[in-house]
Structures are given as C-alpha cells and as structure tokens.
N, C-alpha and C positions, 0 to 999 in steps of 0.2 A: 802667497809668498811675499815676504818683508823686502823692501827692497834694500841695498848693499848700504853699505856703511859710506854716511859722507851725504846724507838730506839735508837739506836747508830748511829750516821752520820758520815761519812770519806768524807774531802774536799781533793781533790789536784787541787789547781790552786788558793789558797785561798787570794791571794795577787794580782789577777790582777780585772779587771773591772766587772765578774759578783762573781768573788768565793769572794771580799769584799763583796758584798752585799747578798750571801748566808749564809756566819758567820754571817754576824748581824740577818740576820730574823732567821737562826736555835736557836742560844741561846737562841730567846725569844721563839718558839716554843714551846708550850708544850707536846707538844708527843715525844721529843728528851731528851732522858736524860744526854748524851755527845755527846761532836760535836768535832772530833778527825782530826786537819788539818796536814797534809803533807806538809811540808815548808824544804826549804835548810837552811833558817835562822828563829831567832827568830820572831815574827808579833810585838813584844812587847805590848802586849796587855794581861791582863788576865779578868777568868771568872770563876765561880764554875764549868759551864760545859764544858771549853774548856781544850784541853788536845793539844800539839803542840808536833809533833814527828820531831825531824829533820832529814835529809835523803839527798843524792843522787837519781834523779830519775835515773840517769843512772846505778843506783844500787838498782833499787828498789826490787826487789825481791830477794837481799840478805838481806835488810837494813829494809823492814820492818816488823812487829810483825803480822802476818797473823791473830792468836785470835782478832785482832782489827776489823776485817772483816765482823766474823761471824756473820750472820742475820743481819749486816750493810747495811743503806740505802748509797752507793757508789754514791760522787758526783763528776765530773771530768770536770772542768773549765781549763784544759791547754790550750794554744794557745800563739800563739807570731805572729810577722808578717817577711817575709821575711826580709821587713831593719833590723829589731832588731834580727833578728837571725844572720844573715847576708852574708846566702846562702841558697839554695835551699834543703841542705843538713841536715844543722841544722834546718831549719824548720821542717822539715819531721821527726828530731826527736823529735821535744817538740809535735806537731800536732798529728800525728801516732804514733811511738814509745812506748811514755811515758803514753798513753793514752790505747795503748794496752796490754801494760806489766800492767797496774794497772787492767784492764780488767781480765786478764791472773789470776791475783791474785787475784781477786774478786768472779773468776769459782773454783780456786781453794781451797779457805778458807771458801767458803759457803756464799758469800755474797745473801738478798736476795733482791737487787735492784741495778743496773747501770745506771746512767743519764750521759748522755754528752752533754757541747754545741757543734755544729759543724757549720755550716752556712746555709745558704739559697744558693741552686744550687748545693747542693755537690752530687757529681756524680763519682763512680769510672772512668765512661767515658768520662770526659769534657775534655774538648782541656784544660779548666784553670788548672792551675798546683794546685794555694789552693785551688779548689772546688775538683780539683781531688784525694788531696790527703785525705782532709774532707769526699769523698766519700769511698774510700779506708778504711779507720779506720772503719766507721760502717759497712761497710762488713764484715769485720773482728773478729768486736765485735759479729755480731751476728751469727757467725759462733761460736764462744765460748760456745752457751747453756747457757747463764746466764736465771736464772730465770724470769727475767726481762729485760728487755734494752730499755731506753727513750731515743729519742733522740731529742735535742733543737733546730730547724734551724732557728737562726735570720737573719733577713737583717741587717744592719748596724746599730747598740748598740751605744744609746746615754748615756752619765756619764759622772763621773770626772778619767781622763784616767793618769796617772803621768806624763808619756809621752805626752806633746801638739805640735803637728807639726802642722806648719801651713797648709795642703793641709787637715789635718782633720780638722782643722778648720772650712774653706770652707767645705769641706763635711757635716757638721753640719749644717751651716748654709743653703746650700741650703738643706740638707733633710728636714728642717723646714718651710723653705720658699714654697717647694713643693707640703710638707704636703696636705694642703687642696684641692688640684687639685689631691692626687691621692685616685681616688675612682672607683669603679667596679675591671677589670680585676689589673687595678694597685695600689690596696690597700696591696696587698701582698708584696710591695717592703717598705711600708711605714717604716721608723728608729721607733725601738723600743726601752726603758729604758732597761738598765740592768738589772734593781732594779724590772721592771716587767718578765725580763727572770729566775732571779733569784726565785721571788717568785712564778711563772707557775712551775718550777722545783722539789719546795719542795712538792706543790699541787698534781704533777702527781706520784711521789712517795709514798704519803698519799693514793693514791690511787688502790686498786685492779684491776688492768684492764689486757689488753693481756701479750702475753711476748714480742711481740715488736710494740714501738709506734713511730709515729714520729710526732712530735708537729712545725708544720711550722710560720711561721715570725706572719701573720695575724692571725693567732689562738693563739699566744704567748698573742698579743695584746688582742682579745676579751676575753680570760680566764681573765685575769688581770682585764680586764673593771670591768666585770662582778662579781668579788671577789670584788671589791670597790662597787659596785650597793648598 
C-alpha cells in the first residue's frame, strides 16, 4: 500500500544520467509533496516542489539539515567512472563513500526508505574493482538497519549522458544492434533506459515490501514494460 499523499524525497546524484530523470518524474508525482536534491551547485531549474540544498558531499554530514530526512523516501544516484574520477581512489569515493555517509544519515535522521543504483554483477568478491566496490557499499548499507534498502542493478543505461566518448558510443550502438538476439539466459545483460531505472526506483519505493530488495537489470526492464501495458 502507497503511502498518502504529502512524501518528501531526497535526490543525491540529481544531475547525472538517472537522478535527471528521477527530478522530472518526482515533481510530477503525486504522492511527493517536495523533492529536496543535494547538488554542490545550483541545477538552475525551479519548481513549487523542488527545494536545492547545496552542499559538500565530502562534508555531508556536517552540511546537511538531517529534519530534511525524516520519514523521506532517500534516493542515491551517485556514481562516476574511473576516467572521470580519475583514480581508483576518487572513484571509491563518489561510489562508496558518499553513498555511505548519506546512508549513514539516513539510519540516523529516520529516514523511511533508501534506494540506490549500483550495477549488474556487483559483488563484494569480484576480481572487478567497479563491481567490487558497487558490491562493497550494499553491504554496507545494509549492515545500517535502514528500514528499507532498494537496490537498482542495471546493465549498461542507455540516455543523454553530457559526457559522449566515443567507445560509449560504440557501446550503444552495439547493445542495440544486439538487442534482439539476447534472449533466454542472456536477456539479463540487455541496456536499459535510465528513464525506466529511474521510474522502477520511484515504483519500489511506493511500495511496501521487505527491508531489503534487490531489483536486477531484466526486472528493471519488465516492471517498466509492464507500468506502460
């Protein structure tokens, strides 16, 4: 059962590939009464329901207003990729870190819902370093006791990304070229929208279910279908 009209939603990651496309669908949402994003700069953008806190994450729990929290459905879209961090180092802290400490502040302001994207194959144990450390954080998280904890594991998230390098490019183009040949065991690696990860995200929140979930790539995709049917 959805709870009444009048949520508060908290984005951190609101300016990259899936946290743009969960502002636009919260605002229209009607069960959200403010959608309060976490930004270092301004989005330049306004809305009756949007609220922009700016902030340090490497300071986030000095820096931000914990009452923002309470009984907040927490949505956490950080992520970067190792070039654009541009060590192994800084990645681990946008990835882990920042995703943890907002976690952190989440158990302890009363929030009552945590959703994260993480990826497809993330494993404290993988020999990969981003699966491993993707793995890492939801261990973590759910070592916290939140009342809830979703987590999102896409395969490779198709959009409009700011960043275009060309080998995503190509990546693009062959996961679409693919596309139709992968079915049975390898339907699970198929590229999903952002814009459907974003909106399974806001669905499993809407929702009553366990305290910990994990929503994987091809299930991203058929919740999605199935909310268009």
């Amino acid at each position: 059962m959805a709870k009444k009209q009048g949520a508060t939603a908290v984005v951190a990651g609101a300016t990259g590939l899936v946290g743009q496309q969960l502002v636009k669908l919260l605002l229209k949402h009607p069960a959200y009464r403010r959608v309060v994003v976490l930004v270092r700069r301004d989005m330049g953008m306004s809305h009756p329901k949007l609220i922009q806190k700016q902030l340090s994450f490497d300071r986030l729990q000095e820096e931000l207003d914990g009452t923002l929290l309470k009984n907040a459905d927490v949505f956490c879209a950080l992520g970067t990729t190792i070039r654009q961090a541009g060590s192994q180092g800084a990645f681990r802290q946008v990835d882990y870190a920042y995703p943890l400490a907002l976690g952190q502040a989440a158990k302890q302001h009363g929030a009552a819902k945590f959703l994260i994207v993480t990826a497809m194959g993330s494993s404290e144990r993988s020999t990969l370093f981003y699966n491993r450390v993707k793995g890492e954080v939801e261990r973590d998280l759910r070592h916290l006791g939140l009342p809830r904890v979703v987590l999102l594991r896409p395969s490779f998230m198709l959009g409009d990304r700011e960043e275009r390098r060309l080998g995503e490019k190509a990546g693009i183009i062959a996961f679409q070229l693919l596309r139709p040949f992968m079915i049975g065991s390898l339907s699970r690696f198929k590229a999903v929208h952002s814009r459907d990860v974003a909106q399974v995200m806001i669905q499993a929140a809407r929702q009553k279910a366990p305290a910990w979930e994990a929503i994987n790539s091809d299930e991203i995709a058929r919740r999605a279908t199935a909310s268009r049917a």
